[in-house]
C-alpha positions in Angstrom: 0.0 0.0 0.0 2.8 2.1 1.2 4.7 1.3 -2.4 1.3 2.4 -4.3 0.7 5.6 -2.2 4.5 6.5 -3.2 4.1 6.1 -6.4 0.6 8.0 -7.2 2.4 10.6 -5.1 5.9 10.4 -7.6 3.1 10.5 -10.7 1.1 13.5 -9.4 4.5 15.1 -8.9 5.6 14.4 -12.1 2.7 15.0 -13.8 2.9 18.7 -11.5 6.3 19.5 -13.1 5.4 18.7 -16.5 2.2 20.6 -16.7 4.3 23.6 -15.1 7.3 23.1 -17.7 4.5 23.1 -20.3 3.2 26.7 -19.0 6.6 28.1 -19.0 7.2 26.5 -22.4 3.8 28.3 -24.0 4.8 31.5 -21.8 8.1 31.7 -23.4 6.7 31.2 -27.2 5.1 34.3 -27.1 6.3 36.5 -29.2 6.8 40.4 -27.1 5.8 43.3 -28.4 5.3 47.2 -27.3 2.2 48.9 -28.4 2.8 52.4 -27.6 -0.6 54.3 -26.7 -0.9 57.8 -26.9 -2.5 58.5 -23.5 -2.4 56.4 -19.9 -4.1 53.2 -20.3 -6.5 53.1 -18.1 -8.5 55.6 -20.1 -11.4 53.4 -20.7 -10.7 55.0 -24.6 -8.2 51.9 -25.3 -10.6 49.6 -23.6 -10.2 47.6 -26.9 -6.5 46.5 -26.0 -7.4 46.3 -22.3 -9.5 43.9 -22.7 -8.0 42.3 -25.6 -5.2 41.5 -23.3 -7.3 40.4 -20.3 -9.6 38.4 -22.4 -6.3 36.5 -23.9 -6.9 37.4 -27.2 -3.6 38.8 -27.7 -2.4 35.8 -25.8 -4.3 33.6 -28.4 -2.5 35.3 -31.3 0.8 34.1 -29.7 1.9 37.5 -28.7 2.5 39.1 -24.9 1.6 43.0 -25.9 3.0 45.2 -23.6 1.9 48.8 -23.4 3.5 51.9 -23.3 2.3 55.6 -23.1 3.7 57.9 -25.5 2.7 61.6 -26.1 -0.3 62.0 -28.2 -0.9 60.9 -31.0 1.3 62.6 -33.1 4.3 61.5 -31.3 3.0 57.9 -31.3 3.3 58.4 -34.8 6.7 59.4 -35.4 8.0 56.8 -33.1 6.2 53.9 -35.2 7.2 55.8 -38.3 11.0 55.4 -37.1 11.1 52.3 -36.1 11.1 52.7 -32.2 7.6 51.2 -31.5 6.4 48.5 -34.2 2.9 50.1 -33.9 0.6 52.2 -31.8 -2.4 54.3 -31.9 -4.0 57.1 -32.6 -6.9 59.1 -34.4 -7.6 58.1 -38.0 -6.9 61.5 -38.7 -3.1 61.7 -37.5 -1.5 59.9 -40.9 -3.2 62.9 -42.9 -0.6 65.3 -40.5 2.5 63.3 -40.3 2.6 62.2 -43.7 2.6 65.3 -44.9 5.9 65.9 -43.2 7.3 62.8 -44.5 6.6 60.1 -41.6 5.6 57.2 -43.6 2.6 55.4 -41.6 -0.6 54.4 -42.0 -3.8 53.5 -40.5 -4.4 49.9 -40.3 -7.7 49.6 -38.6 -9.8 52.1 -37.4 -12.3 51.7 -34.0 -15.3 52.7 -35.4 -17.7 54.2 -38.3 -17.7 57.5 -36.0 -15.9 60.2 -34.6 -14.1 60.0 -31.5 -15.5 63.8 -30.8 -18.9 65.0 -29.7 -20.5 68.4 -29.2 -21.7 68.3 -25.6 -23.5 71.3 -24.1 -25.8 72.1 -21.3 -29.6 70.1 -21.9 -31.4 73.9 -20.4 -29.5 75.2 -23.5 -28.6 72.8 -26.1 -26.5 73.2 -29.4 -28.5 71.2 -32.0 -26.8 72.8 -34.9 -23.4 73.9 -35.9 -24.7 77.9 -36.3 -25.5 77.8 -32.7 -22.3 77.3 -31.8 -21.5 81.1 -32.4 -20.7 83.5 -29.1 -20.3 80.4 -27.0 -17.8 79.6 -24.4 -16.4 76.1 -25.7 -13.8 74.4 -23.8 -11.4 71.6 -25.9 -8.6 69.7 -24.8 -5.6 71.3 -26.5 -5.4 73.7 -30.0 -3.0 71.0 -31.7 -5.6 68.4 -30.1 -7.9 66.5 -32.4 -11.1 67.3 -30.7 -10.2 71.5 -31.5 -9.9 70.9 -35.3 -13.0 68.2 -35.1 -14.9 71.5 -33.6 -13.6 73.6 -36.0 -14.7 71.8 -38.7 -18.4 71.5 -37.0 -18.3 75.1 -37.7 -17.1 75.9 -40.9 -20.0 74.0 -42.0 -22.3 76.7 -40.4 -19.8 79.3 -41.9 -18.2 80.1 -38.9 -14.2 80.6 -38.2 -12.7 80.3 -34.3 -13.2 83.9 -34.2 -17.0 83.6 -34.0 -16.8 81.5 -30.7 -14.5 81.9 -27.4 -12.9 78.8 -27.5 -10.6 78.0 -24.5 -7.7 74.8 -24.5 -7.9 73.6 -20.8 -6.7 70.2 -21.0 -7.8 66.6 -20.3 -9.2 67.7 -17.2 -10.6 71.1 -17.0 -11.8 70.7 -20.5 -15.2 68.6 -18.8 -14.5 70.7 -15.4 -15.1 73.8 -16.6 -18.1 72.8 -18.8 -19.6 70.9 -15.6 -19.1 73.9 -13.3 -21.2 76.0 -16.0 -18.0 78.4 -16.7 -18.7 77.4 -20.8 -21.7 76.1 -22.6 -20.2 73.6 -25.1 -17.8 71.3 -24.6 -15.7 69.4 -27.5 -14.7 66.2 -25.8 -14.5 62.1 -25.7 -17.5 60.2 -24.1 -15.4 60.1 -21.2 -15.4 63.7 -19.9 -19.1 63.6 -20.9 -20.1 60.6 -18.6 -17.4 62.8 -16.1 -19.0 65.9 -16.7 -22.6 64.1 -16.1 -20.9 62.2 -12.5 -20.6 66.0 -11.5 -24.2 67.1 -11.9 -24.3 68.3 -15.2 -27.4 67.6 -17.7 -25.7 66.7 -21.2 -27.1 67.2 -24.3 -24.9 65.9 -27.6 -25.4 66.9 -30.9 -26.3 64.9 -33.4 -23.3 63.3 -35.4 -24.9 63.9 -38.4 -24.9 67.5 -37.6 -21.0 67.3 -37.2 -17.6 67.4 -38.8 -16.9 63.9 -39.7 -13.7 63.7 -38.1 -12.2 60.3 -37.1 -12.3 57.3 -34.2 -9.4 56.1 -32.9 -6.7 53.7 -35.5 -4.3 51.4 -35.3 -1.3 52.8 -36.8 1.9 50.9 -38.4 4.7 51.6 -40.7 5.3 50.9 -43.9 8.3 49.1 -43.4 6.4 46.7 -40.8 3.8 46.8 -43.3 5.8 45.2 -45.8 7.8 43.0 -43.8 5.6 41.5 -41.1 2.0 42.0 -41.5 1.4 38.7 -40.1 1.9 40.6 -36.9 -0.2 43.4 -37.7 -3.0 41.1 -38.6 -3.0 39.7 -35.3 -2.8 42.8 -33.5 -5.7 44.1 -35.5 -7.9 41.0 -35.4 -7.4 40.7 -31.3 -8.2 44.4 -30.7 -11.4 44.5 -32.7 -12.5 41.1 -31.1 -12.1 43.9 -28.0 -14.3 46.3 -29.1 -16.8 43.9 -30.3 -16.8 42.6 -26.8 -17.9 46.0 -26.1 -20.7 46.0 -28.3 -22.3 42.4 -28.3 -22.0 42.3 -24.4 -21.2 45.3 -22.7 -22.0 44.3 -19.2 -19.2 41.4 -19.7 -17.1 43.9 -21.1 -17.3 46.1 -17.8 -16.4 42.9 -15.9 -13.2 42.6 -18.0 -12.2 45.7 -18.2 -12.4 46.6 -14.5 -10.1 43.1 -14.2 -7.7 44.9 -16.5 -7.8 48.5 -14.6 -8.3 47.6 -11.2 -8.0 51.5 -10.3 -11.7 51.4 -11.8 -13.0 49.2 -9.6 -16.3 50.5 -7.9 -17.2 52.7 -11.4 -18.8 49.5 -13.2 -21.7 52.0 -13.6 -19.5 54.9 -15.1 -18.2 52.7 -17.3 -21.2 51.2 -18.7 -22.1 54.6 -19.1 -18.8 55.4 -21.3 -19.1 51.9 -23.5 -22.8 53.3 -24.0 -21.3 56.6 -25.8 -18.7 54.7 -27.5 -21.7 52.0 -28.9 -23.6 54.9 -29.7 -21.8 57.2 -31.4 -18.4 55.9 -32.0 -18.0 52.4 -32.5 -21.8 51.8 -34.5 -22.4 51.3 -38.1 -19.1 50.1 -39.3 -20.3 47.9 -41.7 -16.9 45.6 -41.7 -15.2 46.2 -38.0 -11.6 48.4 -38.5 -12.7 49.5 -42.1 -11.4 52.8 -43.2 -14.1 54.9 -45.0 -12.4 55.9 -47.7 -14.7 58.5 -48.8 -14.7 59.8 -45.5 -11.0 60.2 -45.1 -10.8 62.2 -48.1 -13.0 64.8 -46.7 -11.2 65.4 -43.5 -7.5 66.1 -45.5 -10.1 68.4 -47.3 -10.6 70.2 -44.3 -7.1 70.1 -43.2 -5.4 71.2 -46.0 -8.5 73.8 -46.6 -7.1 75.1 -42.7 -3.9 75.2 -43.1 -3.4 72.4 -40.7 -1.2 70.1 -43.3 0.5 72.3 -46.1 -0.8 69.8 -49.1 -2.7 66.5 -49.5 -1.0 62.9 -49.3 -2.4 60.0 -51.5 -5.0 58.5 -49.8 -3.7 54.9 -50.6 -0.3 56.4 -48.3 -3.1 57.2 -45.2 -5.0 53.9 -44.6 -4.9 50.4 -45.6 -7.6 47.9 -45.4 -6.0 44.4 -46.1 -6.3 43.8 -42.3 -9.8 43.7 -41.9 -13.1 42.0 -43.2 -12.2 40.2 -46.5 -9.0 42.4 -46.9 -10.2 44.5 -49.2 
């Protein structure tokens, strides 16, 4: 009895070791790499990746993605475009501005058939149309800052120039602070600050995209070099971050669940951030008819507007901006 006890006890030992060796083993086959954000992670904005990774989708792809905050998006784009990060991300908007000063990257996938920026203002006084958005106070994040040339392009289309508004750049915080404490009417921001804005007693009305500039939602960016050379990595990259923000969409409560895992700092906000993957189903991430699709059509508007601006000096190729072999068929 003694001799069979030992034994079972050698096997379960055995078998102990080789299951462990066999973790290590699959641990050490993953293949690293550094996607380089272009804000802190734990804004539920790259929610997508967070719970890519917690979900193991990255995992599943055979890669162990670790993230790294660069400085905007901009600068996430010059550092993929010289080879320090293999990719990163951004606003679908940010290859029409670097390319144009000779960065060559593109957009690979983008989060989304809508824009990253709404027009939030007070529900006692709401801005319904672009036109009323002249004599307001209007808060954005930064003037270099996607969400300032997303408003400005809201209201050229009523005729109007950033002279027909006071429009103040108060950063990632006070740009919903100020808007919440009533010291502007209209805020040009992220469903974040609005759900933020809302948390601080503020009634929120949101114009109608339709009514908007059609500016972009977030991208996936890469180089051209890793592009050419490796897309086998950017297809997995792409096809585990959508399977994200599908997660999002199909089931948003489990989404919540995973994404507070992932950002435990969150934990206790479930209902904020149902409140925030509400927005982003609403008016970012919906009617993408093949998930990460550029819209071509779309695109070419916005480098319209920029170049129309003065924002980029002249218009790049659109073929140079986006690429769509990563998603849906690969067309």
């Amino acid at each position: 009895m003694k001799k069979l006890i030992t034994a079972l006890m050698l096997g379960a030992c055995v078998s102990l070791a080789t299951t462990s060796a066999s973790a290590a083993d699959a641990k050490t086959k993953l293949e690293p790499i550094t996607y380089l954000l272009p804000a802190p992670k734990s804004l539920p904005a790259f929610a997508p990746w967070l719970i890519a990774q917690e979900e193991g989708y990255f995992r599943d792809a055979g890669l162990d993605v670790t993230f790294v905050t660069g400085k905007g998006g901009v600068d996430v784009a010059k550092q993929v475009g010289a080879g320090n990060a293999p990719i990163g991300g951004a606003i679908g908007d940010t290859p029409i501005i670097v390319r144009a000063n000779g960065i060559p990257v593109k957009s690979v996938a983008v989060l989304g058939a809508g824009s990253l920026t709404l027009i939030a203002s007070h529900a006692k006084d709401p801005v319904t149309k672009p036109a009323q958005l002249k004599g307001r106070t209007i808060t954005v994040m930064a003037y270099t800052d996607t969400t300032y040339y997303s408003l400005l392009g809201t209201m050229k289309k009523a005729g109007l120039t950033r002279n027909d508004a006071d429009i103040q750049a108060a950063g990632p915080a006070g740009v919903w602070q100020l808007f919440a404490a009533g010291k502007a009417s209209v805020m040009a921001g992220v469903p974040e600050w609005v759900v933020s804005a809302r948390e601080s007693g503020a009634k929120v009305d949101i114009m109608s995209p339709s009514e908007g500039f059609d500016s972009m939602a977030q991208a996936i960016l890469a180089s051209d070099d890793l592009i050419k050379n490796n897309p086998q990595l950017i297809q997995k990259i792409v096809t585990a971050t959508l399977k994200g923000m599908e997660l999002i969409m199909k089931n948003p409560d489990a989404a919540v669940t995973a994404y507070i895992k992932a950002v435990p700092s969150h934990k206790g906000q479930e209902a904020q951030i149902r409140q925030v993957f509400d927005l982003y189903n609403k008016y970012v991430y919906a009617n993408q008819k093949v998930p990460g699709e550029m819209n071509a059509a779309r695109l070419s508007k916005v480098q319209d507007f920029y170049v129309s601006e003065g924002i980029v000096s002249k218009a790049t190729p659109l073929d140079d901006l986006y690429t769509n072999q990563f998603v849906g068929n690969g067309k």
